[in-house]
C-alpha positions as CSV (number, residue, x, y, z in Angstrom):
1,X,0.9,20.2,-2.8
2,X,-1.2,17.4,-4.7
3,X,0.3,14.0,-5.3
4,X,0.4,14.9,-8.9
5,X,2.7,17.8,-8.3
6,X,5.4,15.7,-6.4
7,X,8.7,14.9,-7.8
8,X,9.5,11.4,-7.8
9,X,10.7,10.5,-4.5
10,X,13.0,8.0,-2.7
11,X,13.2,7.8,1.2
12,X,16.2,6.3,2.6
13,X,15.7,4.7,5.9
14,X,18.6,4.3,7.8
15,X,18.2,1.6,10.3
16,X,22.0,0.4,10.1
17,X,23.4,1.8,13.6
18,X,25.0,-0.6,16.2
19,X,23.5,1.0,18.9
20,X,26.6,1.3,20.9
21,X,25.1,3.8,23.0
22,X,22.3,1.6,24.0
23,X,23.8,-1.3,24.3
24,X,23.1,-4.7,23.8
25,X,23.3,-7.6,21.4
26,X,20.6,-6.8,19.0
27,X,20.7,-3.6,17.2
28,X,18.2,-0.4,18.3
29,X,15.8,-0.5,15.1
30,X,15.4,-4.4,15.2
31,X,14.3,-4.4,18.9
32,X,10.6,-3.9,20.0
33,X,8.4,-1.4,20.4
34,X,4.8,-2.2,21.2
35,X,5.0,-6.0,19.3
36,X,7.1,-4.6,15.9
37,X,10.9,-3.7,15.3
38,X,11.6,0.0,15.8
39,X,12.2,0.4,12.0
40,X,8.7,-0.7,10.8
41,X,7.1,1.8,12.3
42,X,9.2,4.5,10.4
43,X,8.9,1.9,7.4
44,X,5.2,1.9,8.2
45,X,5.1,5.9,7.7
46,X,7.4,5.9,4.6
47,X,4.8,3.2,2.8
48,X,1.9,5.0,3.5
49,X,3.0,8.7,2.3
50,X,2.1,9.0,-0.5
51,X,4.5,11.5,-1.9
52,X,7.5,8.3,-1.2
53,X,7.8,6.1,-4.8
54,X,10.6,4.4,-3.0
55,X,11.5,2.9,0.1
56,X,15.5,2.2,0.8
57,X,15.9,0.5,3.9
58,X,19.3,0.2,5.4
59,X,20.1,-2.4,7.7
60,X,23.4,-3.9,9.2
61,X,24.7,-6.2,7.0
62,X,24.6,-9.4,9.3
63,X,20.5,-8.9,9.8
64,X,20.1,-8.4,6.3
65,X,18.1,-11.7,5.9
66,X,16.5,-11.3,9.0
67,X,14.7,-8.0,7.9
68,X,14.2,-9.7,4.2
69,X,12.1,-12.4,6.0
70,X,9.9,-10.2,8.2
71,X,9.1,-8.2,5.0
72,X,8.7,-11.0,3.0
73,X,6.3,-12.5,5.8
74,X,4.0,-9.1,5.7
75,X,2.1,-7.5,2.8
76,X,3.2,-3.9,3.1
77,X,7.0,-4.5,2.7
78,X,7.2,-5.9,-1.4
79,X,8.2,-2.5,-2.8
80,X,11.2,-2.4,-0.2
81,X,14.7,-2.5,-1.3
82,X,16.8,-4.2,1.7
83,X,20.8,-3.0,1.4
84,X,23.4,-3.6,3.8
85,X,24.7,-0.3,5.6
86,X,28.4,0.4,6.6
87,X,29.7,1.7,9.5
88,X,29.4,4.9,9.7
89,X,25.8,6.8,9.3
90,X,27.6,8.9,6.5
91,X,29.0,5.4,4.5
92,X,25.3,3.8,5.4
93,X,23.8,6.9,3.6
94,X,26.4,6.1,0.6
95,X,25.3,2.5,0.2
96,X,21.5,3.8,0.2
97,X,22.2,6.5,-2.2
98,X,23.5,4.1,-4.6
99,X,20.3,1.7,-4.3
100,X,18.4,4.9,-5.9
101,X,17.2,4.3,-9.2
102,X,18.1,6.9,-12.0
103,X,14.5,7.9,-11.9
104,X,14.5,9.9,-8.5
105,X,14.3,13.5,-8.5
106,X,14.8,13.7,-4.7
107,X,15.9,11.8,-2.0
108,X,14.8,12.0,1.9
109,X,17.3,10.0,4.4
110,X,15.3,9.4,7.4
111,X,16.5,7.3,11.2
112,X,14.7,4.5,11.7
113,X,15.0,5.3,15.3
114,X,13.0,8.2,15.0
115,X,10.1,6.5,14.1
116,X,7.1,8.7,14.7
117,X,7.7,11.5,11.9
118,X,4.8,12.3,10.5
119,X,3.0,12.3,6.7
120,X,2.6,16.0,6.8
121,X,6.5,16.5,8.2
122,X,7.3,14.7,5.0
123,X,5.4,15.8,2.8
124,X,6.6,19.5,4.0
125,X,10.4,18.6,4.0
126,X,9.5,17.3,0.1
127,X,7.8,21.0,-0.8
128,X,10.8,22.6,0.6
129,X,13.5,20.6,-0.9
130,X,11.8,20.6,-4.2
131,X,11.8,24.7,-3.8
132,X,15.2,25.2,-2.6
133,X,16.9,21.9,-3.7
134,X,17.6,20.6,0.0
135,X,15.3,20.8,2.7
């Protein structure tokens, strides 16, 4: 599918989680991996596909301006729109749902914590949602 033929798309990145299972004081998609938080490199991916228009990135509310800083620091991050999550994945999902603008004809939520997905995985789960209405 050519970029021309996408629908305008939105990619909520849930990076919200507390990480109980892993432990810790600082949540799993703010810790490192290789020199970056876990959720840039998923943030990275989403930036870079070209069939994404938006970027929702759903963090836990009390490193909301810690996230806001790093993006502000880099040069990829400006079309980002930083939102609090809740605590459940399903009430983190609400909260990025309703940072969608009106314009949006389909939304992808993706985990942070799976940060390897690639362009072409994206860009397939966007041809199939668009043909069946959910993908």
């Amino acid at each position: 599918m050519a970029a021309a033929d996408h629908p305008r798309t939105a990619t909520i990145l849930l990076a919200a989680g507390a990480s109980r299972r892993l432990g810790g004081d600082v949540p799993k998609c703010l810790r490192p991996l290789v020199g970056r938080p876990l959720y840039r490199w998923a943030l990275d991916r989403c930036l870079a596909c070209e069939g994404v228009n938006q970027v929702i990135l759903v963090v836990p509310a009390d490193h909301l301006s810690q996230v806001e800083a790093d993006l502000a620091e880099s040069t990829d991050g400006g079309n980002v729109r930083v939102v609090w999550g809740g605590n459940t994945r399903a009430e983190s999902a609400r909260m990025g749902l309703a940072a969608v603008t009106d314009d949006v004809d389909l939304v992808v939520l993706h985990d942070a914590a799976r940060p390897f997905a690639s362009e072409s995985l994206f860009l397939r789960v966007l041809s199939e949602a668009q043909r069946t209405g959910a993908a």
